[in-house]
OpenMM code with the backbone's topology and positions (N, CA, C; nanometers):
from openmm import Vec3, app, unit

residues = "UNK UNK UNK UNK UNK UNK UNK UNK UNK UNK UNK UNK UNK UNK UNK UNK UNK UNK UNK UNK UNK UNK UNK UNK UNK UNK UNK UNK UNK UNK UNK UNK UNK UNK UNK UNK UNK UNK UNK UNK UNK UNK UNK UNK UNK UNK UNK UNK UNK UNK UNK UNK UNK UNK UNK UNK UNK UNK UNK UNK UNK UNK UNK UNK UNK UNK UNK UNK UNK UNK UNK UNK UNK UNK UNK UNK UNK UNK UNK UNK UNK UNK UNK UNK UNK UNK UNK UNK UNK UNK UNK UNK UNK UNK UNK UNK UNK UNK UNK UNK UNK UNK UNK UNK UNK UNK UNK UNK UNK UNK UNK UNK UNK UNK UNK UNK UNK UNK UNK UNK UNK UNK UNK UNK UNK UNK UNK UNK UNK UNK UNK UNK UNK UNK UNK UNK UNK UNK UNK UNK UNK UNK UNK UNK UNK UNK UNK UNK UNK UNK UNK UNK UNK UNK UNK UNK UNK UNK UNK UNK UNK UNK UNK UNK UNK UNK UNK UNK UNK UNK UNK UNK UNK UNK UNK UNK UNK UNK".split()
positions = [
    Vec3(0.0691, 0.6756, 2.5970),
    Vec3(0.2096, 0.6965, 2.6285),
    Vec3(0.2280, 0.8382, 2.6794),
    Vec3(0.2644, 0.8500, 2.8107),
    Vec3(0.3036, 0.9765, 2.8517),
    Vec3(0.3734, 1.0506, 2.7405),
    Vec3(0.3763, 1.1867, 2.7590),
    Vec3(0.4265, 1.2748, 2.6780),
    Vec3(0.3632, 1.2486, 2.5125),
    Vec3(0.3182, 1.1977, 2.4732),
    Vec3(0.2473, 1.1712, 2.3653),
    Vec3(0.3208, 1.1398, 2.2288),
    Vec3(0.2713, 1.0860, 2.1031),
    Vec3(0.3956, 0.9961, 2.0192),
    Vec3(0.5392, 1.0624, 1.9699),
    Vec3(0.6210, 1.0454, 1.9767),
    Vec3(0.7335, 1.0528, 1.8846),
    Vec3(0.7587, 1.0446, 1.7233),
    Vec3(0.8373, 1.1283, 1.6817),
    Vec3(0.8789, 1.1050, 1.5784),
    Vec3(0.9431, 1.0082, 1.5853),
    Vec3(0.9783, 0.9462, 1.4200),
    Vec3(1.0665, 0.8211, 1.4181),
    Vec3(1.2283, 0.9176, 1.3963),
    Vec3(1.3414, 0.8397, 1.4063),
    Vec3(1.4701, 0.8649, 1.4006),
    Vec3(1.4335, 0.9034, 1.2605),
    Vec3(1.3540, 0.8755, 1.1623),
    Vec3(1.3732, 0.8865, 1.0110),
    Vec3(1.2488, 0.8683, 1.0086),
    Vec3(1.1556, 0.9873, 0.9677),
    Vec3(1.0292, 0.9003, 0.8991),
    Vec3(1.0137, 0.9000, 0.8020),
    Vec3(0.8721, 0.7687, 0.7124),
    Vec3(0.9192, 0.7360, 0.6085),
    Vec3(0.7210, 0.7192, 0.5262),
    Vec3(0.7631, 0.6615, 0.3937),
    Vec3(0.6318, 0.6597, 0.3417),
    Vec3(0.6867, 0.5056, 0.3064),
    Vec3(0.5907, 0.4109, 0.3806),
    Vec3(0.6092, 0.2590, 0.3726),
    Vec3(0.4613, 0.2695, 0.2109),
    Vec3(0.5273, 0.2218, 0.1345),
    Vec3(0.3891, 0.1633, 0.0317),
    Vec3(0.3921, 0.0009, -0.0202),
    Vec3(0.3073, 0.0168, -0.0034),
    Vec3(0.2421, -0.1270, -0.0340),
    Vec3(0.1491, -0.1307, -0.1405),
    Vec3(0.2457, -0.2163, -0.2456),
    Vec3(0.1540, -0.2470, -0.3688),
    Vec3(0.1507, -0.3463, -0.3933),
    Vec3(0.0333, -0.3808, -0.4590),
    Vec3(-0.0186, -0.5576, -0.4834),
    Vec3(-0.1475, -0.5800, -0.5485),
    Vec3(-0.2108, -0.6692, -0.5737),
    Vec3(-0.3430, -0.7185, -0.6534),
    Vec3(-0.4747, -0.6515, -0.4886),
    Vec3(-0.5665, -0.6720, -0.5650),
    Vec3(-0.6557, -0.6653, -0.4632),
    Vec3(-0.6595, -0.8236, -0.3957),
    Vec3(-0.6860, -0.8171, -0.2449),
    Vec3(-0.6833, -0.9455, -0.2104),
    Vec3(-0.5396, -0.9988, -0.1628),
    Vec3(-0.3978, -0.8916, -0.1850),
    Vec3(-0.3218, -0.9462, -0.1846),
    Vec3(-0.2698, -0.9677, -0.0580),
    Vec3(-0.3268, -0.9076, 0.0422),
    Vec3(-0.2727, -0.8858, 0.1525),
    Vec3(-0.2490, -0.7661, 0.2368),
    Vec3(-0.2751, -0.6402, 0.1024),
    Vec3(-0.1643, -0.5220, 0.1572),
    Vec3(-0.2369, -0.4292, 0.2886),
    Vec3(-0.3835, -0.4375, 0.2610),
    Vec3(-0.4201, -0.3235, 0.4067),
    Vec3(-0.3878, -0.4494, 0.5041),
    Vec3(-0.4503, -0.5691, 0.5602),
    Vec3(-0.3970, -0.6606, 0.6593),
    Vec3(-0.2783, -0.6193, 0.6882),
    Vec3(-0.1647, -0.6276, 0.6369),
    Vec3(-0.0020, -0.5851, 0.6732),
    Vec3(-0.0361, -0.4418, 0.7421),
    Vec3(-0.0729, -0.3817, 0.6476),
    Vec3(-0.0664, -0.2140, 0.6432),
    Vec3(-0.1133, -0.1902, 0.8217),
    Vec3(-0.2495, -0.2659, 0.8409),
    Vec3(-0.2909, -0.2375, 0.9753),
    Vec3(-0.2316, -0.2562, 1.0943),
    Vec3(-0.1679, -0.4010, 1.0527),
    Vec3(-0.0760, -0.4724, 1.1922),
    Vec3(0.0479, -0.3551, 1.1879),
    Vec3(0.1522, -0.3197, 1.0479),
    Vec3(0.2448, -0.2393, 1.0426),
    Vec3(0.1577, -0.0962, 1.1598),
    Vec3(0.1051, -0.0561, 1.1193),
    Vec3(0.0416, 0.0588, 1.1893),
    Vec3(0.0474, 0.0806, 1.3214),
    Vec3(-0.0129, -0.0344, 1.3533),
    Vec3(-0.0766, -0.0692, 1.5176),
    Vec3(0.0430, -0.0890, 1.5765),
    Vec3(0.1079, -0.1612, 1.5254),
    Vec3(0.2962, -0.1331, 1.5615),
    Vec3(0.3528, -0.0581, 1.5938),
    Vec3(0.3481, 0.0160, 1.4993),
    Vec3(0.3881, 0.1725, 1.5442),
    Vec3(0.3147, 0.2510, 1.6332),
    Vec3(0.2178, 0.2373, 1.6355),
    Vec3(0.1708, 0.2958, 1.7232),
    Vec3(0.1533, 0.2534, 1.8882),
    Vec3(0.1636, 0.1200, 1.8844),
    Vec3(0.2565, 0.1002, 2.0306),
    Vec3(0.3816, 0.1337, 2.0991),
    Vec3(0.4430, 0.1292, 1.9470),
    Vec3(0.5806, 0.2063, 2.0194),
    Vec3(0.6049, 0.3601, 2.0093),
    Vec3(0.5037, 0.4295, 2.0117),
    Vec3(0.5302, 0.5534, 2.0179),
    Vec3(0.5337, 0.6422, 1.9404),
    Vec3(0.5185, 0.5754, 1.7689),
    Vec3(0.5686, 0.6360, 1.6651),
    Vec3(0.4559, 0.7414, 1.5771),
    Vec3(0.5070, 0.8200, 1.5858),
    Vec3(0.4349, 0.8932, 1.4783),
    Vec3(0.3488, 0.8519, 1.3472),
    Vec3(0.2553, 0.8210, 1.3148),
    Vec3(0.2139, 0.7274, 1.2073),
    Vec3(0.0439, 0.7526, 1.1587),
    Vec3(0.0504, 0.7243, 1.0377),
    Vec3(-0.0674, 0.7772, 1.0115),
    Vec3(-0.0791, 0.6448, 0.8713),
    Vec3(-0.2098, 0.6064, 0.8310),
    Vec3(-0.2483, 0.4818, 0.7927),
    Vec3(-0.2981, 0.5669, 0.6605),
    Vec3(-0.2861, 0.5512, 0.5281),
    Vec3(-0.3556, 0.5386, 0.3858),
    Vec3(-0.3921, 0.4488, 0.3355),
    Vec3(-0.5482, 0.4154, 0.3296),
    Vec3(-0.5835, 0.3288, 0.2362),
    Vec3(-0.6881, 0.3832, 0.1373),
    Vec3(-0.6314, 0.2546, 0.0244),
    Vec3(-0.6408, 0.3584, -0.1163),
    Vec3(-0.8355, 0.3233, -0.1394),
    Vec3(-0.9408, 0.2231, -0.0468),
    Vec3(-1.0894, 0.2147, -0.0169),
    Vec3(-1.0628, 0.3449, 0.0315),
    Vec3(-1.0940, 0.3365, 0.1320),
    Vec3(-1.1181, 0.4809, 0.2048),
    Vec3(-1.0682, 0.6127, 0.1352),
    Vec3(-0.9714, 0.6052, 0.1143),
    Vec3(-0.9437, 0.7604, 0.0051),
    Vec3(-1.0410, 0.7501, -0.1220),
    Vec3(-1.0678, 0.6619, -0.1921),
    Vec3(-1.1678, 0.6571, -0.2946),
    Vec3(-1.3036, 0.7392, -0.2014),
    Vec3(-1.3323, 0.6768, -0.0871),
    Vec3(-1.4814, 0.7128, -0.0553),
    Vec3(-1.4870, 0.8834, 0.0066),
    Vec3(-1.3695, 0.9333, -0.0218),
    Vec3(-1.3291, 1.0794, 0.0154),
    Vec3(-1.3359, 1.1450, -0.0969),
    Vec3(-1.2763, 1.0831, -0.2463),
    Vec3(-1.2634, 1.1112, -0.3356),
    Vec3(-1.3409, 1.0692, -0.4905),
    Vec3(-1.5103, 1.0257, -0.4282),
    Vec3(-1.5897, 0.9695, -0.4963),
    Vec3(-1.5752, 0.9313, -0.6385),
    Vec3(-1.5418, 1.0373, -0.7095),
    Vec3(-1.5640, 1.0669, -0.8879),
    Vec3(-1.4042, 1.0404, -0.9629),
    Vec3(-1.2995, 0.9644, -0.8425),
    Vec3(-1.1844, 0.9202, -0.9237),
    Vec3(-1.2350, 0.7967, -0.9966),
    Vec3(-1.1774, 0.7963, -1.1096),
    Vec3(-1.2346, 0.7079, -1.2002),
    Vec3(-1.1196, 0.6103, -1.1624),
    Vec3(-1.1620, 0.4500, -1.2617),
    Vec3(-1.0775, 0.3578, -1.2576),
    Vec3(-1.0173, 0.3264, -1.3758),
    Vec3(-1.0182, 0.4505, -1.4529),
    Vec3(-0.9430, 0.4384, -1.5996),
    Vec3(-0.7959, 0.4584, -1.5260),
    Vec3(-0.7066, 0.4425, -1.6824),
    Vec3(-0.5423, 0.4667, -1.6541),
    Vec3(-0.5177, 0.6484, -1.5998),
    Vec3(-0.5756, 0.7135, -1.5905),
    Vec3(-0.5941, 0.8878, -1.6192),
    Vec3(-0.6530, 0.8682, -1.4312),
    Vec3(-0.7679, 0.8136, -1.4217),
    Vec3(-0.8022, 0.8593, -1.2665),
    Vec3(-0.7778, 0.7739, -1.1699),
    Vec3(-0.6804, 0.6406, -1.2194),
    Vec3(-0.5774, 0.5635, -1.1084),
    Vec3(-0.4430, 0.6622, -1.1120),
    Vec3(-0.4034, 0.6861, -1.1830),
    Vec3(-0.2859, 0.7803, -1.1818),
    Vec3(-0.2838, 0.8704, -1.0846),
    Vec3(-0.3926, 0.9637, -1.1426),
    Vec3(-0.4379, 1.0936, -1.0569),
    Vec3(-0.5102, 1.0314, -0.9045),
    Vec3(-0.5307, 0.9666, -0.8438),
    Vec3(-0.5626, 0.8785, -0.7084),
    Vec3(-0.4282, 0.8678, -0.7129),
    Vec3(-0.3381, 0.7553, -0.7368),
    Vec3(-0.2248, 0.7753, -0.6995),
    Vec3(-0.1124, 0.8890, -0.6346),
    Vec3(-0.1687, 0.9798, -0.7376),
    Vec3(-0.0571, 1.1151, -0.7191),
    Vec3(-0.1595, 1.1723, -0.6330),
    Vec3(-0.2409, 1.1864, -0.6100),
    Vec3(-0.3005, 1.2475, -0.5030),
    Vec3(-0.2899, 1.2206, -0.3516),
    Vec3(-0.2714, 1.0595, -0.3121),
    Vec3(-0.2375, 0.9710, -0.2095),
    Vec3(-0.0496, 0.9860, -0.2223),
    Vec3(-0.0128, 0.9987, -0.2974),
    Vec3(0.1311, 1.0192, -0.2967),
    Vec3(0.1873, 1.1557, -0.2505),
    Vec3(0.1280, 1.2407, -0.3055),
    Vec3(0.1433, 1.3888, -0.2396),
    Vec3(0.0705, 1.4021, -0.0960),
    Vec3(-0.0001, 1.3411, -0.0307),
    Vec3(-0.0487, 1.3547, 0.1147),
    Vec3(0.0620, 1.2445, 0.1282),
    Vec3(0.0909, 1.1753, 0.1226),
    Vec3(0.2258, 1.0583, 0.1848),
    Vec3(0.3332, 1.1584, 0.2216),
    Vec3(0.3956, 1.2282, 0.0984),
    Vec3(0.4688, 1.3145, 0.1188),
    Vec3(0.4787, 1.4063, 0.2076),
    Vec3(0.3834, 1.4731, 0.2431),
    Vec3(0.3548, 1.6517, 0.3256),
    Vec3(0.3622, 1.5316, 0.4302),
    Vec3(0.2891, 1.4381, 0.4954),
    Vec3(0.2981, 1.3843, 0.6307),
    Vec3(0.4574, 1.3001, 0.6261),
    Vec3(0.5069, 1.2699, 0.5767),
    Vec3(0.7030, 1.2414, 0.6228),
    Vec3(0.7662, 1.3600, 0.6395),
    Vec3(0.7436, 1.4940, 0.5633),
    Vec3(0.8123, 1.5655, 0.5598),
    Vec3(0.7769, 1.6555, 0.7129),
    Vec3(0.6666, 1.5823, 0.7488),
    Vec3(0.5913, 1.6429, 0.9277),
    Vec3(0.6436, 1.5546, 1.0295),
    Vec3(0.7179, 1.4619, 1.0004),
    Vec3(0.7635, 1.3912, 1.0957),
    Vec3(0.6862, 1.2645, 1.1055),
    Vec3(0.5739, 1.2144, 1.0436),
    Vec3(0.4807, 1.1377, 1.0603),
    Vec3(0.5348, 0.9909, 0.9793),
    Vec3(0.5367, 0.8906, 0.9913),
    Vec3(0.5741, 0.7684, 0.9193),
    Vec3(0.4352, 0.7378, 0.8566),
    Vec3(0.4120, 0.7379, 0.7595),
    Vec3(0.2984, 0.7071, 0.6500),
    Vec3(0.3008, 0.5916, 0.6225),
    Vec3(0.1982, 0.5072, 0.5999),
    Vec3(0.1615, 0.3409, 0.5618),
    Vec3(0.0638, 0.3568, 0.4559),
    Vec3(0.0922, 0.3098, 0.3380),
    Vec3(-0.0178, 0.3440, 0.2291),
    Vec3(0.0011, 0.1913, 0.1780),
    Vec3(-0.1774, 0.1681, 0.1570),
    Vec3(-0.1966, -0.0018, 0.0928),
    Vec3(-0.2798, 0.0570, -0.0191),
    Vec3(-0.2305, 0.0585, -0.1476),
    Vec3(-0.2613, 0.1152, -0.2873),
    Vec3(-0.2771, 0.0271, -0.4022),
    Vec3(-0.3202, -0.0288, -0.4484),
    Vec3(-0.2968, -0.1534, -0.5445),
    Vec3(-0.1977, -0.0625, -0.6353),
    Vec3(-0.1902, 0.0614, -0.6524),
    Vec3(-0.1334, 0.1427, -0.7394),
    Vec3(-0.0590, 0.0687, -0.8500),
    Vec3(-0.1411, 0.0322, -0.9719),
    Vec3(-0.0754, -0.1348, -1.0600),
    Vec3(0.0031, -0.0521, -1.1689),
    Vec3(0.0415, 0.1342, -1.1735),
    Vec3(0.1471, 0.1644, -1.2786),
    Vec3(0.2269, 0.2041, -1.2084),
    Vec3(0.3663, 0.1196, -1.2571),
    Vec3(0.5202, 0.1827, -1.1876),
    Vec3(0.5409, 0.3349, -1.2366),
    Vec3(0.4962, 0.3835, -1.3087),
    Vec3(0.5149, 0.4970, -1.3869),
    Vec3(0.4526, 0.5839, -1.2530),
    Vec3(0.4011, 0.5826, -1.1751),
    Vec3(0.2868, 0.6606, -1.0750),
    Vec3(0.3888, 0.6268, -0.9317),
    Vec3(0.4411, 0.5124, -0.9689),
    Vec3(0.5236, 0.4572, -0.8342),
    Vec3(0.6193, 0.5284, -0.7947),
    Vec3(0.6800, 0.5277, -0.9578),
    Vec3(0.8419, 0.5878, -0.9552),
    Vec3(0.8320, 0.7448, -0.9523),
    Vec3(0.6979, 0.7884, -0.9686),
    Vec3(0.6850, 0.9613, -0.9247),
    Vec3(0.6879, 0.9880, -0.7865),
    Vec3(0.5840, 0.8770, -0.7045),
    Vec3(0.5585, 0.8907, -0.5731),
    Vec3(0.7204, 0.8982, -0.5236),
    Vec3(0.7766, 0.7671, -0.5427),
    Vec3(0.9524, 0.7610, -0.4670),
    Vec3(0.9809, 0.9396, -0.5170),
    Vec3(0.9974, 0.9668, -0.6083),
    Vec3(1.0577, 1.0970, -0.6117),
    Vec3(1.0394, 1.2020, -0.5426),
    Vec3(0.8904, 1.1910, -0.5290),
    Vec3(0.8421, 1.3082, -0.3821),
    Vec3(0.8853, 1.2568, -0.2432),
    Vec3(0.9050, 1.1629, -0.2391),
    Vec3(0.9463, 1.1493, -0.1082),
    Vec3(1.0876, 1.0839, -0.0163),
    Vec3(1.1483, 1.1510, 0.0872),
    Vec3(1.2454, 1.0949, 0.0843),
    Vec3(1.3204, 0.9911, 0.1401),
    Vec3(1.2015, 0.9200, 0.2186),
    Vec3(1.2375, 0.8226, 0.2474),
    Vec3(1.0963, 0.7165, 0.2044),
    Vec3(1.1305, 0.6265, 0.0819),
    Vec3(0.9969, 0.5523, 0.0166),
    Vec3(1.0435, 0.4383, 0.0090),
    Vec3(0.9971, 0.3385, 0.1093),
    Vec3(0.9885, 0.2057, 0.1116),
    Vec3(0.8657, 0.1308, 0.0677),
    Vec3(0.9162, 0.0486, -0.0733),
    Vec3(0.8104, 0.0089, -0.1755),
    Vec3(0.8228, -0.1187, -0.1159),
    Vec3(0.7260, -0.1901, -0.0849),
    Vec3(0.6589, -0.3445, -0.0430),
    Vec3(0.5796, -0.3985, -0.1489),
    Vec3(0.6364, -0.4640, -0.2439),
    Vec3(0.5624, -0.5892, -0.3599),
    Vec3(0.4877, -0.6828, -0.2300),
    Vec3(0.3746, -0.6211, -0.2304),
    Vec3(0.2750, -0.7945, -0.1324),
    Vec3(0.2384, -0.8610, -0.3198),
    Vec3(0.3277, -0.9732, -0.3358),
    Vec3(0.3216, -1.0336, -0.4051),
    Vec3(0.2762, -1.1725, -0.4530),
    Vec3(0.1376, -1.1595, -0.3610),
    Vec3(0.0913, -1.2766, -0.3658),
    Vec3(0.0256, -1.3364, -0.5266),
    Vec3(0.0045, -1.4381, -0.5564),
    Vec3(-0.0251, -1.4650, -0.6777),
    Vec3(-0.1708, -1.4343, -0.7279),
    Vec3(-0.2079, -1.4462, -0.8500),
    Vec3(-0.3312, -1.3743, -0.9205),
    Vec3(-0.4498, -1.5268, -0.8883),
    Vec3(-0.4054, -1.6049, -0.8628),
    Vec3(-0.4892, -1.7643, -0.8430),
    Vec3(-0.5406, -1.7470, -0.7184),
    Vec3(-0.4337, -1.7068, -0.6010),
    Vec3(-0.4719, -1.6636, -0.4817),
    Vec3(-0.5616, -1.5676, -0.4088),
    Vec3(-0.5453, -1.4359, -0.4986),
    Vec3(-0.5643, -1.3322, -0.4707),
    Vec3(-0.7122, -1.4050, -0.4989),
    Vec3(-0.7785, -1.4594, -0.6379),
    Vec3(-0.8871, -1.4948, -0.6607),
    Vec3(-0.9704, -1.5692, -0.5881),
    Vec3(-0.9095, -1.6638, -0.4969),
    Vec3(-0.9705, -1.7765, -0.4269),
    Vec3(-1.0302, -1.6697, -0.2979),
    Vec3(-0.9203, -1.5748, -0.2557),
    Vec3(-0.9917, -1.4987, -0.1267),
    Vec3(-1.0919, -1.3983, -0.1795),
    Vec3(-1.1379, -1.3352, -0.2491),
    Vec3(-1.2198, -1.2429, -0.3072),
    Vec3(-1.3112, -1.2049, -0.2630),
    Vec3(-1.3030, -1.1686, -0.1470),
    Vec3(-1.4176, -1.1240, -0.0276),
    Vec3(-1.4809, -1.0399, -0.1100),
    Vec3(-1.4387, -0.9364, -0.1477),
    Vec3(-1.5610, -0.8084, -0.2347),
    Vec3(-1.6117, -0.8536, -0.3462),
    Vec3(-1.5677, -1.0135, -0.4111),
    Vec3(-1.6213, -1.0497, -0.5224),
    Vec3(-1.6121, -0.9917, -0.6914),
    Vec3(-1.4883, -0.8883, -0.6558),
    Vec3(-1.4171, -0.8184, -0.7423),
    Vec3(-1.4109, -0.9033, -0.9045),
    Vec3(-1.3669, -0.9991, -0.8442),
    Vec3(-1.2727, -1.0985, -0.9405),
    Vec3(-1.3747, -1.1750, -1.0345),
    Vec3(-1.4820, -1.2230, -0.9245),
    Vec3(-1.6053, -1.3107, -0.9762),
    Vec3(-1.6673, -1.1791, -1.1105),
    Vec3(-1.6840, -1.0743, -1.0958),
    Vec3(-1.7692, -0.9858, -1.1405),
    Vec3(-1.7066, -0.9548, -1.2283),
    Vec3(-1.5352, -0.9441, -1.2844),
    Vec3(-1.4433, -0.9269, -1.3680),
    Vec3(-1.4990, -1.0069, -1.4677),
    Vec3(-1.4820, -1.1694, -1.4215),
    Vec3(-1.4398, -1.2311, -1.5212),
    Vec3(-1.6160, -1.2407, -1.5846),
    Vec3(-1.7086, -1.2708, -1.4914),
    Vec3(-1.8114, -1.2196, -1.5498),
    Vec3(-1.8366, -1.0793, -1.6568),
    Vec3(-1.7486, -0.9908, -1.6562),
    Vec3(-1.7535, -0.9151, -1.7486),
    Vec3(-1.8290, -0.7789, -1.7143),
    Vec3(-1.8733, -0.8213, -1.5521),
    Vec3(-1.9422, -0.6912, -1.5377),
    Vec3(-1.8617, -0.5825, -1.4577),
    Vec3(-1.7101, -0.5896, -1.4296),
    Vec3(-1.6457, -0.4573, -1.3872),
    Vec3(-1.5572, -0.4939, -1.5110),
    Vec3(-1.4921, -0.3802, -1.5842),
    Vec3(-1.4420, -0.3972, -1.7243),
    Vec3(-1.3187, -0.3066, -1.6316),
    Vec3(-1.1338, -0.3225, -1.7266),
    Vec3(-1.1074, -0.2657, -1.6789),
    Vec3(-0.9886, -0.3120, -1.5328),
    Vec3(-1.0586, -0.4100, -1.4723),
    Vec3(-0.9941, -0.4562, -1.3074),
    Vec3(-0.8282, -0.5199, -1.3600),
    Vec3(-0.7900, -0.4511, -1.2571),
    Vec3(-0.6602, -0.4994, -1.2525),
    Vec3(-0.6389, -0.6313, -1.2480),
    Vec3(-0.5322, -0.6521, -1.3027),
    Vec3(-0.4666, -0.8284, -1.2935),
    Vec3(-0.5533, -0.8832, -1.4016),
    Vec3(-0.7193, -0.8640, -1.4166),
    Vec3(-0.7395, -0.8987, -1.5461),
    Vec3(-0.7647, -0.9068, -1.6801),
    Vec3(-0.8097, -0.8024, -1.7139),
    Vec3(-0.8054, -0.7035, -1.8411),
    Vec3(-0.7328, -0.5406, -1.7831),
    Vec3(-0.6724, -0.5089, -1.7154),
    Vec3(-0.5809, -0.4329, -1.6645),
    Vec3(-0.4998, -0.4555, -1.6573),
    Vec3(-0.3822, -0.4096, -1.6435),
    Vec3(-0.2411, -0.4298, -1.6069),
    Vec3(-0.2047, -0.4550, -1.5163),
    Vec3(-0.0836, -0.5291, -1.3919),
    Vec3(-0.0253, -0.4292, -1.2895),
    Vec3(0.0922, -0.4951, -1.3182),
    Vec3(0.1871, -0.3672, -1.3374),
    Vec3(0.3002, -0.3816, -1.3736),
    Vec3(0.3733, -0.3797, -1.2015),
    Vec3(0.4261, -0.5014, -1.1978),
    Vec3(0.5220, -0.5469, -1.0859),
    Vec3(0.6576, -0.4759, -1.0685),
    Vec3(0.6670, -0.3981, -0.9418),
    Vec3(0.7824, -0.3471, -0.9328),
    Vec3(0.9081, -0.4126, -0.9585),
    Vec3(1.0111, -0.3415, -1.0107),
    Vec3(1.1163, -0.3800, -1.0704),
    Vec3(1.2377, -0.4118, -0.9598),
    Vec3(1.2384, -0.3294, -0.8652),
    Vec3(1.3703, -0.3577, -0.7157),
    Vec3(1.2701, -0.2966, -0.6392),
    Vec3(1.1883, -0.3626, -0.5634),
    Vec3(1.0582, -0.3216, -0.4599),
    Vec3(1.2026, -0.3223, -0.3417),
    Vec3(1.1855, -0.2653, -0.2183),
    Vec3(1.2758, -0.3052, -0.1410),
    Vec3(1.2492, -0.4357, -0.0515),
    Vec3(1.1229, -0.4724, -0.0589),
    Vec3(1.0848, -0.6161, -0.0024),
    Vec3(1.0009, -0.6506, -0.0779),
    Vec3(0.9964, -0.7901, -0.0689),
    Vec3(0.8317, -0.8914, -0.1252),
    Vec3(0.8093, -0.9382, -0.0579),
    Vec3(0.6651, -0.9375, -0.0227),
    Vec3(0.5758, -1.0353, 0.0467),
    Vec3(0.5236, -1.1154, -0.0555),
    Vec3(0.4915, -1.2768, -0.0161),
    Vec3(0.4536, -1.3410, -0.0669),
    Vec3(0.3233, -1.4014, 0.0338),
    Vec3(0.1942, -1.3615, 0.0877),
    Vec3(0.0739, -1.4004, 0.1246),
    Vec3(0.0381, -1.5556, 0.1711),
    Vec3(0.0778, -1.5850, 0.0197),
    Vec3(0.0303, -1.7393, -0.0074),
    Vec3(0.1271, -1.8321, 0.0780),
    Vec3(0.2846, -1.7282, 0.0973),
    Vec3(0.3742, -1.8456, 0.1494),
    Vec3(0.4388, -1.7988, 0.2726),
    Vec3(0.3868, -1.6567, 0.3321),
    Vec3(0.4190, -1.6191, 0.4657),
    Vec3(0.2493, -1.6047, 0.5517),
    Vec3(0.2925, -1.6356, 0.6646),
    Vec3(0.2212, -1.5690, 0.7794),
    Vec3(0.1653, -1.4731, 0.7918),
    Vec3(0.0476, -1.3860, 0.8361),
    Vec3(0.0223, -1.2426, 0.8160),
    Vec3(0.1483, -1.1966, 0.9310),
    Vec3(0.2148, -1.2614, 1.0470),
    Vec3(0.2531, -1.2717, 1.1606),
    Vec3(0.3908, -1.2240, 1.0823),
    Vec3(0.4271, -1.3709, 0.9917),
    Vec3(0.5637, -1.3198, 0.9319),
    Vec3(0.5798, -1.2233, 0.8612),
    Vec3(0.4696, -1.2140, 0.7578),
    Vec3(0.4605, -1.0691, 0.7346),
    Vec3(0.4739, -0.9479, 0.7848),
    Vec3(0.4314, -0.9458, 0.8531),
    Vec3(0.4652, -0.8054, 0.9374),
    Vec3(0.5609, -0.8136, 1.0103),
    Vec3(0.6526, -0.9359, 1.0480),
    Vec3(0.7583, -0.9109, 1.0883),
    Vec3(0.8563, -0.8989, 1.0232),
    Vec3(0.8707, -0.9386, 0.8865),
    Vec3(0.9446, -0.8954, 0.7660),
    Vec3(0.9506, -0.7631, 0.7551),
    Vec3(0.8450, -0.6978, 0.7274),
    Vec3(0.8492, -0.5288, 0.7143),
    Vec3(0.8771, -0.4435, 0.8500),
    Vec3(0.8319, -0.4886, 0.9454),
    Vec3(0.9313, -0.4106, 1.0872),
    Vec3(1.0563, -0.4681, 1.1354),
    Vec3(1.1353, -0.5420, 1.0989),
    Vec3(1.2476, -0.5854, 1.0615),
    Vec3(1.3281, -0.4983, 0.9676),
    Vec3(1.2382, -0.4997, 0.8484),
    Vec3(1.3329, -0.3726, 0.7284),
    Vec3(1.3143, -0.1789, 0.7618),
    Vec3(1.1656, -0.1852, 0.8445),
    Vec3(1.2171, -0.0453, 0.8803),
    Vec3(1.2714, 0.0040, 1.0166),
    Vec3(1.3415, -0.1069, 1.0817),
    Vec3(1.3362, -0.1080, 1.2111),
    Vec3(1.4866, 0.0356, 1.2404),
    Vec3(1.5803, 0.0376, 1.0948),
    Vec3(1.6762, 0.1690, 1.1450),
    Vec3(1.5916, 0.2501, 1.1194),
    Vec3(1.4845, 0.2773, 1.0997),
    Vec3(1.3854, 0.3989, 1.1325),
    Vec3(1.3731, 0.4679, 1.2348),
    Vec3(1.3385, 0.3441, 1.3015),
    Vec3(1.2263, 0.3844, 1.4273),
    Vec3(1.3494, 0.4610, 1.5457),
] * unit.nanometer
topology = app.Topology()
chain = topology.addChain("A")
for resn in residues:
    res = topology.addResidue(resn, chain)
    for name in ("N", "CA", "C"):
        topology.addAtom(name, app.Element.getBySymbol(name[0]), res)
């Protein structure tokens, strides 16, 4: 694009939380690539790739937190640059959620709320198989928690939308952004 991207009218920190499997980088990417056709300022977080930056975060309640707030404070510094941020985080404590919204001032929370039966059947990394086998201790959704946002500003539901509708659900809701 001549002259090179734009800020959005408002930029924002889109997050996306959900089970593994649930959907959320798929959205996260198409949301992205979106934006970035139209011009927009935008920059992609995913919470794989920040792990492989950030090797020695643990997957206790103490070094999901601290991953969280660490991916939440770079969300932050890039809205407050003009940049629209996309973060796909399983981030499964609202307690970590409701800090992130506070740093930032424009935080659009996305429940990809697909179900725990579902999430299991797709299990490409085999996460789930290895859970219940007993050999990752700990995993969310099954001897872990994830506490489901309480007023997310959207839900996706995986199992019962489109990846297509999906993402047109969420550029639909940030569309007075852009």
């Amino acid at each position: 694009m001549a002259g090179g991207p734009r800020e959005a009218q408002g930029p924002f920190v889109l997050w996306l939380t959900g089970l593994s499997g649930s959907g959320k980088s798929t959205i996260a990417d198409r949301i992205y690539t979106r934006l970035k056709e139209k011009g927009i300022k935008a920059e992609r977080l995913d919470g794989d790739e920040i792990r492989a930056v950030f090797p020695d975060t643990g997957f206790d309640r103490a070094g999901r937190m601290a991953h969280i707030a660490r991916v939440g404070y770079l969300a932050s510094v890039l809205e407050r640059n003009g940049i629209c941020t996309i973060v796909s985080l399983i981030s499964p404590y609202r307690e970590a959620r409701d800090e992130v919204r506070q740093r930032c001032d424009r935080f659009i929370e996305v429940h990809v709320s697909t179900p725990l039966e579902v999430c299991e059947e797709r299990d490409v990394k085999g996460l789930y198989a290895k859970s219940r086998r007993g050999e990752i201790i700990g995993f969310t959704g099954i001897d872990d928690p994830y506490e489901e946002p309480v007023e997310p500003e959207l839900h996706i539901d995986t199992s019962r939308l489109t990846v297509a509708d999906a993402e047109a659900a969420v550029m639909n809701h940030i569309a007075s952004y852009l």
